[in-house]
MARBA-3410 file (N, C-alpha, C, O; in Angstrom, 1 decimal):
120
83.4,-6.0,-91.6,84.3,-5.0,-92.2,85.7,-5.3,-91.7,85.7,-5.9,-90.6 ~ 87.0,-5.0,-92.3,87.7,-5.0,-92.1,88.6,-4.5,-92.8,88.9,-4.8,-94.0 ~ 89.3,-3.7,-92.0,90.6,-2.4,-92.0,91.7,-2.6,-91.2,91.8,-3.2,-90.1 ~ 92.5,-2.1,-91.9,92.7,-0.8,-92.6,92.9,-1.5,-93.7,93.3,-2.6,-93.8 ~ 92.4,-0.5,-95.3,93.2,-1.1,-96.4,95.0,-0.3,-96.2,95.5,0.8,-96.2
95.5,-2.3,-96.1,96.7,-1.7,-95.8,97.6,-1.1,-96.4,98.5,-0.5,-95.9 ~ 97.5,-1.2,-98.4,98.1,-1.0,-99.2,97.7,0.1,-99.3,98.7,0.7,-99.7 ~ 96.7,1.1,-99.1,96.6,2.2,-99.2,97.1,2.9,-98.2,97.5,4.0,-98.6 ~ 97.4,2.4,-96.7,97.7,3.1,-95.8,99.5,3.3,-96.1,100.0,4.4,-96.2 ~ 100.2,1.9,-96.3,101.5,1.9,-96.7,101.6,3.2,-97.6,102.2,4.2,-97.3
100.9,3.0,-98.6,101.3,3.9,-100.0,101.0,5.2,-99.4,101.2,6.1,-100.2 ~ 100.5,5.7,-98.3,100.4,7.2,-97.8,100.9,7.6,-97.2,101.1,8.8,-97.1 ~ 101.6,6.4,-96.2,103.0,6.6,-95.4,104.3,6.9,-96.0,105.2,7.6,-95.6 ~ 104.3,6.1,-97.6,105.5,6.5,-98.3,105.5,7.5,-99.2,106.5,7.6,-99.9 ~ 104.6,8.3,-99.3,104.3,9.5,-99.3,104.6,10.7,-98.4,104.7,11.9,-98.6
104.8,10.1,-97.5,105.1,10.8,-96.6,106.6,11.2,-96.2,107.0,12.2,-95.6 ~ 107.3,9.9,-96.7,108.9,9.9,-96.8,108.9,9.1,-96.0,109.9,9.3,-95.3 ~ 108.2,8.0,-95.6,108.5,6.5,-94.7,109.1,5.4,-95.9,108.7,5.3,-97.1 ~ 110.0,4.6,-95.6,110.4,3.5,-96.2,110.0,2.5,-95.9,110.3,2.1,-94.8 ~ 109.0,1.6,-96.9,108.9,0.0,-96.4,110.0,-1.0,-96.2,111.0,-1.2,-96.9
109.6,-1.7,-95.2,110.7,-2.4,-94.5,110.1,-4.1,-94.6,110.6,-4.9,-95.3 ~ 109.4,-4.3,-94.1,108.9,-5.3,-93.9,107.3,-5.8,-94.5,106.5,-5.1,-93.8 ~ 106.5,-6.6,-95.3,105.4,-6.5,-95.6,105.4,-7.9,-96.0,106.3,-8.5,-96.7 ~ 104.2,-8.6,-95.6,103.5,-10.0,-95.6,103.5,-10.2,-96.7,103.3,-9.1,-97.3 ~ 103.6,-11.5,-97.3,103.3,-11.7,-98.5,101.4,-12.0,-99.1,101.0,-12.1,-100.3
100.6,-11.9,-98.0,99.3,-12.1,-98.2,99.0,-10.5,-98.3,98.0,-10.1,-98.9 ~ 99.7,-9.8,-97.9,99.1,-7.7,-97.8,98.2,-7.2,-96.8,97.5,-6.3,-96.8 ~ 98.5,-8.4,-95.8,97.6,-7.7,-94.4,98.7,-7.2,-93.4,98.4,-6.8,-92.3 ~ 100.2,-7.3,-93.9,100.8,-6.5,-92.7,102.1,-5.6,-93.6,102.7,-5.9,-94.7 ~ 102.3,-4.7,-93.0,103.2,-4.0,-93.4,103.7,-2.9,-92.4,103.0,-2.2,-91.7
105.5,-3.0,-92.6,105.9,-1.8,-91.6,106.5,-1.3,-92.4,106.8,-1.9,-93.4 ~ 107.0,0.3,-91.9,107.7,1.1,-92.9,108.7,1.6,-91.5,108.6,1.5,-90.2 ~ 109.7,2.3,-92.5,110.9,3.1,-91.5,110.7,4.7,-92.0,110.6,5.2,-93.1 ~ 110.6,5.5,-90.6,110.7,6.9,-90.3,111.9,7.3,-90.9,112.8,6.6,-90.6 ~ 112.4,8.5,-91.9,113.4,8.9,-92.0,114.2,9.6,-90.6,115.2,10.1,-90.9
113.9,9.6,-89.5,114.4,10.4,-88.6,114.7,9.0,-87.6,115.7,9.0,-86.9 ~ 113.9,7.9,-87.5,114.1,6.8,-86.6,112.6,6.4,-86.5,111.7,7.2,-86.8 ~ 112.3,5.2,-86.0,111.1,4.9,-85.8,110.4,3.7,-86.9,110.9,3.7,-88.0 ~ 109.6,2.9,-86.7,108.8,2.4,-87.3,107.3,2.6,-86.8,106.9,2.9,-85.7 ~ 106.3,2.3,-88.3,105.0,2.7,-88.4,104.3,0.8,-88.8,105.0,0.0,-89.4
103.7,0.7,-88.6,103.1,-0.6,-89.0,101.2,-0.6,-88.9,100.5,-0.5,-87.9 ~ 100.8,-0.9,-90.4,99.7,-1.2,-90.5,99.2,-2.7,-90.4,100.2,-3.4,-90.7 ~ 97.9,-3.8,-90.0,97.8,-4.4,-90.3,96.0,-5.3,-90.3,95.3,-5.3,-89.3 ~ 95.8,-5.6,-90.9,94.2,-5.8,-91.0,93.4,-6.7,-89.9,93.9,-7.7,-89.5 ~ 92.4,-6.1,-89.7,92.2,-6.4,-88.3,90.5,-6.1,-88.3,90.0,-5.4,-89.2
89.7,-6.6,-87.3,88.4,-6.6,-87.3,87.8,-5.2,-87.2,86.8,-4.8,-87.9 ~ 88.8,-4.2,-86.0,88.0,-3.4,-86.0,89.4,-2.4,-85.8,90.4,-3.0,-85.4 ~ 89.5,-0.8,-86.1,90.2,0.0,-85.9,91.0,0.2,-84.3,90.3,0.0,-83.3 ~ 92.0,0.5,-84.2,93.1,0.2,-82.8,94.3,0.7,-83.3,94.6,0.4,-84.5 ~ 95.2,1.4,-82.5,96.4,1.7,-82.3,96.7,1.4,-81.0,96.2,1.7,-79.9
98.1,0.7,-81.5,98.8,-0.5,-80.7,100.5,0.1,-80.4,101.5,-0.4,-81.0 ~ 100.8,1.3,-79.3,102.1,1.2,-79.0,102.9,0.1,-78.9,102.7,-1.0,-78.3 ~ 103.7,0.3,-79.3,105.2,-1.2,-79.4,106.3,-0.9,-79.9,106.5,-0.3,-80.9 ~ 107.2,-1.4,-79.1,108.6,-0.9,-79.9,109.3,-2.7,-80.3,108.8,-3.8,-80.2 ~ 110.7,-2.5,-80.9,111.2,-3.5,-81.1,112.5,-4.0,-80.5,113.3,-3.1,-80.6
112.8,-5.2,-79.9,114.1,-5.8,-79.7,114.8,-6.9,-79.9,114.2,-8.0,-80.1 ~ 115.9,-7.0,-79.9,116.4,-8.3,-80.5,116.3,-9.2,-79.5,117.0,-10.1,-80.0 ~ 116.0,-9.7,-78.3,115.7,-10.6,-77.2,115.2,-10.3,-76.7,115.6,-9.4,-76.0 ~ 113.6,-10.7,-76.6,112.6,-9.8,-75.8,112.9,-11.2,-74.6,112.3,-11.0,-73.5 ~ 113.5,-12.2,-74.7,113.5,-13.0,-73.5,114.2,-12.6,-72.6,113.7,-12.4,-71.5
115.5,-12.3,-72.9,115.9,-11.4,-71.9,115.9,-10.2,-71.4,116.5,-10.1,-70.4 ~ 115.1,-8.9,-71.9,114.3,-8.0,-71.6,113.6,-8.5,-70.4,113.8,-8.2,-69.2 ~ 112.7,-9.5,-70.8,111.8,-9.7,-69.7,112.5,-10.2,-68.7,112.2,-9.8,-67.6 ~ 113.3,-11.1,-68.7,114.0,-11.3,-67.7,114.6,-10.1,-66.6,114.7,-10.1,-65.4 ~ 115.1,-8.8,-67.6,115.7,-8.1,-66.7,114.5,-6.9,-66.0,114.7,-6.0,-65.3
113.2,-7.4,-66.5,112.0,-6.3,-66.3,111.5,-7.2,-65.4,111.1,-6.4,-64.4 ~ 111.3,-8.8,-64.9,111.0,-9.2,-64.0,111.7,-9.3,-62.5,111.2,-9.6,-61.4 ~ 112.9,-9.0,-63.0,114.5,-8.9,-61.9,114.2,-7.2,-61.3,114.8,-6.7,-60.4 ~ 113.1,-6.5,-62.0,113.2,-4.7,-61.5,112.0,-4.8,-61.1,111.5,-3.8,-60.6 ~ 110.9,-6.1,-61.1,109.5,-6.0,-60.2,108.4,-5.8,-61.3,107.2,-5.4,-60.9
108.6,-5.9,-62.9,107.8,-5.2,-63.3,106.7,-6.6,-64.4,107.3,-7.2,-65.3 ~ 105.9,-6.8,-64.1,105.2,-7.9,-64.7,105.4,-8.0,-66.2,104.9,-7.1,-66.8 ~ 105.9,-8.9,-66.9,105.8,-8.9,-68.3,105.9,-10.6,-68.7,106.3,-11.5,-68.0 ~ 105.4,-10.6,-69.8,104.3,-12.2,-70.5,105.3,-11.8,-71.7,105.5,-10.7,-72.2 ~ 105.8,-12.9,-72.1,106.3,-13.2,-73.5,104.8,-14.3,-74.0,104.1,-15.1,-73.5
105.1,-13.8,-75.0,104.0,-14.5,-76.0,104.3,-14.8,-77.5,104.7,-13.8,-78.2 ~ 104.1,-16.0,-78.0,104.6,-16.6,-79.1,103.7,-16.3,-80.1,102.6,-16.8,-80.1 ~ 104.3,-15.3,-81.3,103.4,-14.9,-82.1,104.0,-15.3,-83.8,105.2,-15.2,-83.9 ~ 103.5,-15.7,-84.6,104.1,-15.7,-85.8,105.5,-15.8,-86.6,106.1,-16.6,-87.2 ~ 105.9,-13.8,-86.2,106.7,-13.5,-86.6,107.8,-13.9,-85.5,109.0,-13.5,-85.6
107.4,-14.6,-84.7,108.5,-14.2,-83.4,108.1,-13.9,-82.0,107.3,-13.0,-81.8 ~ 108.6,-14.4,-81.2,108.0,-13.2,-79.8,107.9,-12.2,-79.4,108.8,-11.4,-79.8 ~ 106.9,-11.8,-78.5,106.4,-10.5,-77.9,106.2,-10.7,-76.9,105.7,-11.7,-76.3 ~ 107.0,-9.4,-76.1,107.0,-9.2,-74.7,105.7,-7.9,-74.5,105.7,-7.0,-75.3 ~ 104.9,-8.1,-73.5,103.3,-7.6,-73.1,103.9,-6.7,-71.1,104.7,-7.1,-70.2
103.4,-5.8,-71.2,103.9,-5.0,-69.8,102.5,-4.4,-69.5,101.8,-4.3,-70.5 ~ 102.0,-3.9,-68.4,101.4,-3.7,-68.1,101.6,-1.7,-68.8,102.6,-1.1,-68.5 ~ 100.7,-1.1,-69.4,100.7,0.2,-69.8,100.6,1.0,-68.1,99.6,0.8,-67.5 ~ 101.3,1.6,-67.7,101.3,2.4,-66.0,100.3,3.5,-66.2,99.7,3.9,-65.2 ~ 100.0,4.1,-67.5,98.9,4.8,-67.6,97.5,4.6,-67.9,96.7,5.5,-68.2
97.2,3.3,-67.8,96.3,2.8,-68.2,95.3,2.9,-67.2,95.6,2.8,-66.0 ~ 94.1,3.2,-67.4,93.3,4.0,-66.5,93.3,4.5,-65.8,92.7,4.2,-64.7 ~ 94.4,5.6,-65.9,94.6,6.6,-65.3,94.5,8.1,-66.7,93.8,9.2,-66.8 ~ 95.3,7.6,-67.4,95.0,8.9,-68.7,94.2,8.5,-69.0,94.0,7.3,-69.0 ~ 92.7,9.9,-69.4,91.9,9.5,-70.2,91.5,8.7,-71.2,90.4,8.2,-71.3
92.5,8.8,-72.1,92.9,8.1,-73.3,93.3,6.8,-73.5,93.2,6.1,-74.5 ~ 93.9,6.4,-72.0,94.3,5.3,-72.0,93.8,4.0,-71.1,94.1,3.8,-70.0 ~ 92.7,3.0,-72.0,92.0,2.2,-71.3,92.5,1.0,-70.4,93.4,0.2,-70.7 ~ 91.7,1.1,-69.4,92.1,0.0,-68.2,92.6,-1.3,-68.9,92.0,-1.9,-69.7 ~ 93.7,-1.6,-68.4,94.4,-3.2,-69.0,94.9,-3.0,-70.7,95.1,-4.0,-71.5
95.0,-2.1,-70.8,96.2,-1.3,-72.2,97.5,-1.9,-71.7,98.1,-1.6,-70.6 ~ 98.2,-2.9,-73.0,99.2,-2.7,-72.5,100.3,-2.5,-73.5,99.9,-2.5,-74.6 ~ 102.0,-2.1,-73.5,102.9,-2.0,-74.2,103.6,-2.9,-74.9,104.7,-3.1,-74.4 ~ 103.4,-3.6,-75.9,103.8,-4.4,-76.6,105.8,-4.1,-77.1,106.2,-3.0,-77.5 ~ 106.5,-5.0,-76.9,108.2,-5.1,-77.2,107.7,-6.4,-78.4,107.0,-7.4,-78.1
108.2,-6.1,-79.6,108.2,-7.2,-80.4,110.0,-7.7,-80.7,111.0,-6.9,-80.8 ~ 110.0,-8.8,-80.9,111.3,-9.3,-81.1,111.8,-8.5,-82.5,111.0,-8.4,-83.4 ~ 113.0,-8.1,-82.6,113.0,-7.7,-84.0,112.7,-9.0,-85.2,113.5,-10.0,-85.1 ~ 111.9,-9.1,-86.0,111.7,-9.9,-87.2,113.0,-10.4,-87.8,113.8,-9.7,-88.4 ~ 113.1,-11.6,-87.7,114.4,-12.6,-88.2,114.1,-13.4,-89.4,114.8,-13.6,-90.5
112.8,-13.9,-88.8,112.4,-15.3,-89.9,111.6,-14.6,-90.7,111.0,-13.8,-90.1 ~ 111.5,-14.6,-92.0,111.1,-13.8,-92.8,109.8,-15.0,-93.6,108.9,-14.6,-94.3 ~ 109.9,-16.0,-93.5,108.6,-17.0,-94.3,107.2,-16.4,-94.2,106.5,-16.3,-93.1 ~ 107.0,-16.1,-95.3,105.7,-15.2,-95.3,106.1,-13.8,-95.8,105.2,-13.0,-96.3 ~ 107.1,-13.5,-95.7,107.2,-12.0,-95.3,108.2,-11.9,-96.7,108.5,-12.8,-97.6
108.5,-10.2,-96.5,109.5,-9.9,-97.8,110.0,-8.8,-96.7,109.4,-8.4,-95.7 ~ 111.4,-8.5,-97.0,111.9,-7.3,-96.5,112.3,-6.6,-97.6,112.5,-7.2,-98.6 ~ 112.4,-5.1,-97.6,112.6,-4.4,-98.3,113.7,-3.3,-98.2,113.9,-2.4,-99.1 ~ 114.4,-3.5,-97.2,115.6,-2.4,-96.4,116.7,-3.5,-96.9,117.7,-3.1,-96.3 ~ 117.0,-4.3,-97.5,118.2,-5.0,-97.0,119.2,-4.5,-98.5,120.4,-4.8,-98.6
END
């Protein structure tokens, strides 16, 4: 099996008053914009998960300045661009929050092959 249907999830978010921003040209990924701030992003996947992450325009230097304050972080080369990985501090400690969870920083999205933007 495999979820979420993402077109359905998008289309209930913009229902919601989210604007699509970004969405794959195959329809397994899509992010939308919060009217207040924020993004939401669905994307199809083997099994159901929510994935904290925020975005930045140099996650190299990010990590640079997170490894200069002691704090472990992995850039990792993904598709759209890189992703900086941190260890979650509440991670088996909140109940909710399982051992080796961690906080994903994605690069803001530049290269758009594959993709469509919709904010511009």
């Amino acid at each position: 099996m495999v979820l979420p249907d993402v077109a359905e999830v998008a289309a209930t978010l913009e229902r919601l008053g989210l604007r699509r921003r970004i969405t794959s040209d195959v329809g397994d990924w899509v992010d939308l914009a919060a009217p207040g701030g924020g993004l939401v992003a669905a994307h199809r996947a083997e099994r159901p998960s929510v994935q904290i992450s925020f975005e930045h325009p140099d996650v190299q230097a990010l990590a640079e300045r997170l490894e200069a304050a002691g704090i472990a972080a992995t850039v990792v080369d993904e598709s759209y661009g890189l992703s900086l990985r941190i260890p979650n501090p509440d991670a088996g400690v909140a109940p909710a929050v399982p051992a080796g969870t961690e906080i994903w920083v994605n690069q803001t999205q530049t290269d758009l092959y594959g993709y469509s933007r919709s904010d511009t």
